[in-house]
C-alpha positions as CSV (number, residue, x, y, z in Angstrom):
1,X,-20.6,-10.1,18.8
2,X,-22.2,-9.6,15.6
3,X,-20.4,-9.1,12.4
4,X,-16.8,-10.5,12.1
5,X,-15.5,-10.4,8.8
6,X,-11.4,-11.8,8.3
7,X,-9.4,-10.5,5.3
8,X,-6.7,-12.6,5.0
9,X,-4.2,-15.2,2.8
10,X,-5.0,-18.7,2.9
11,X,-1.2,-19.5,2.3
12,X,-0.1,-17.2,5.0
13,X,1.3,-18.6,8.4
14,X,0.1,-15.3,10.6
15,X,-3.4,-15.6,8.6
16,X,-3.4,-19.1,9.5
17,X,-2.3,-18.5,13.5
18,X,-5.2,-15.8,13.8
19,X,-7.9,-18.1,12.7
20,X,-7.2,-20.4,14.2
21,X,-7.3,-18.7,17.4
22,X,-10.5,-17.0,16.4
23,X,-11.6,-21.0,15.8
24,X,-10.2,-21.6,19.4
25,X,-12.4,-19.0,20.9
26,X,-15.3,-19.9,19.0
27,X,-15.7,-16.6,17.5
28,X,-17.7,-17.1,14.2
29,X,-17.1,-15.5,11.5
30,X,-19.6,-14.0,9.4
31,X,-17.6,-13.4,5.9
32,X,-14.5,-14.6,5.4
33,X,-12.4,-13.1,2.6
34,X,-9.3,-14.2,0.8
35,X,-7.6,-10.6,-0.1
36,X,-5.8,-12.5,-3.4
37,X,-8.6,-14.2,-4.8
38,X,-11.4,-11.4,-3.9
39,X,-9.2,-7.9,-4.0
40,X,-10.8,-4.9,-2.0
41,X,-11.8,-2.3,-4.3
42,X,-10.8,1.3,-3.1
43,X,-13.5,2.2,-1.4
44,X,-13.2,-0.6,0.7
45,X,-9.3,0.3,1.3
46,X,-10.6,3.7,2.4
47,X,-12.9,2.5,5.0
48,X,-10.7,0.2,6.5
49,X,-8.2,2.7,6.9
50,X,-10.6,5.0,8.1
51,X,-11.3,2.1,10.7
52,X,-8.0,1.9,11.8
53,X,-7.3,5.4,11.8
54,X,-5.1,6.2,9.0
55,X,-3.8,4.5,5.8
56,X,-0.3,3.8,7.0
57,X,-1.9,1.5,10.2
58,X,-3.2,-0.3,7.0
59,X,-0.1,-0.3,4.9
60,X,2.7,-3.1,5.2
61,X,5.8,-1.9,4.8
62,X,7.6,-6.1,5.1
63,X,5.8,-6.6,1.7
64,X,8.9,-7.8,-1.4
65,X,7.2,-4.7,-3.7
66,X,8.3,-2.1,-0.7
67,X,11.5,-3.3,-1.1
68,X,11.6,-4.0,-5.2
69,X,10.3,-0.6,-5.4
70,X,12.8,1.5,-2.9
71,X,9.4,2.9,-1.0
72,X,11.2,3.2,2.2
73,X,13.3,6.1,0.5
74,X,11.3,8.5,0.3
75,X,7.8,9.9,2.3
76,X,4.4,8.1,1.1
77,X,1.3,10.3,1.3
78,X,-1.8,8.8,2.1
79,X,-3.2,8.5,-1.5
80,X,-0.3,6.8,-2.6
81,X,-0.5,4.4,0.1
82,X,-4.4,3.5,-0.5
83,X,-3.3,3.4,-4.3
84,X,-1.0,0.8,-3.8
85,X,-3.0,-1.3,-1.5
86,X,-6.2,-1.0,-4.0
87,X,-3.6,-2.0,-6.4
88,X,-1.6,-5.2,-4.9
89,X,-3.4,-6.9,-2.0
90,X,0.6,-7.4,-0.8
91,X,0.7,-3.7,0.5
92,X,-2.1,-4.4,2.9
93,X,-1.4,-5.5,6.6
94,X,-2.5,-8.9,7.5
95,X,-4.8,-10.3,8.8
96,X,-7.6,-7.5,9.2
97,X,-10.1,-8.2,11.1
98,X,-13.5,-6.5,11.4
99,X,-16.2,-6.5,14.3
100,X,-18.9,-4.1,15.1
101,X,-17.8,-1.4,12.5
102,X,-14.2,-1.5,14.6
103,X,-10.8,-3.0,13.1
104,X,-7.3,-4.2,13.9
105,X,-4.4,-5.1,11.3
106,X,-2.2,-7.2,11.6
107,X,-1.5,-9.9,14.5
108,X,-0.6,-10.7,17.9
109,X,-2.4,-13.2,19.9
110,X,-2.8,-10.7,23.0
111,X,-3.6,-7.8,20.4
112,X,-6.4,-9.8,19.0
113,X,-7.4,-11.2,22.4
114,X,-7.6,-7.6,23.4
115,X,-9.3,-6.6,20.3
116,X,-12.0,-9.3,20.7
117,X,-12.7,-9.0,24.4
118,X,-12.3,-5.8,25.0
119,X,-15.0,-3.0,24.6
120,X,-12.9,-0.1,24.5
121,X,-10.7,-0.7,22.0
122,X,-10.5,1.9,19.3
C-alpha cells in the first residue's frame, strides 16, 4: 500500500469505528484529515467524486441540513450536490478513505475490509 489518506470527524462514532479498524490492521495512514477543522476546497470535492464515480456516491443525504433544507423534495443535480459539500463538510459521506488514487465513502467493516484487501475494487 502506499498512500492512505482518511477524511473524517474526530467526534464521529463511524469515523471512530473505521480507524480504528484501519489501526487494527495496521494500515498506516499517510495524511489524516479532519473534514471540520481542514474543509476540502472544491476541487478536491470534485476529484473525490470523480473517485467514487459520481457526486451523489459522495453526498450524504442522513446529514440535519438535508432535512432543515427539504432537499429530499425535489432532484439534486450534480453541481448542486459538489456545491453543497464544498460548502458544509456535513453533506459529505463519512469516513472517505483514499488509497492508490481509488476511494470508498462511507463505512462498513466488510466494505472497508474489501476495499483494503482487495485489488479489484473500483
Amino acid at each position: 500500500m502506499k498512500e492512505v489518506t482518511f477524511y473524517w470527524l474526530p467526534n464521529c462514532t463511524t469515523c471512530q469505528k473505521a480507524k480504528r479498524q484501519l489501526e487494527r490492521h495496521r494500515v498506516s495512514i499517510t495524511k489524516l484529515r479532519d473534514l471540520k477543522e481542514e474543509p476540502l476546497s472544491r476541487e478536491e470535492v470534485e476529484n473525490l467524486a470523480e473517485m467514487l464515480g459520481g457526486a451523489e456516491n459522495l453526498f450524504s443525504k442522513r446529514a440535519v441540513k438535508y432535512r432543515e433544507m427539504k432537499l429530499s423534495e425535489r432532484e439534486l443535480s450534480e453541481e448542486e450536490m459538489l456545491d453543497l459539500m464544498t460548502a458544509e463538510y456535513t453533506f459529505l459521506k463519512r469516513p472517505i478513505l483514499v488509497k492508490d488514487g481509488k476511494a470508498i465513502a462511507g463505512y462498513f467493516e466488510k466494505m472497508f475490509d474489501d476495499f483494503l484487501y482487495n485489488t479489484k475494487t473500483k
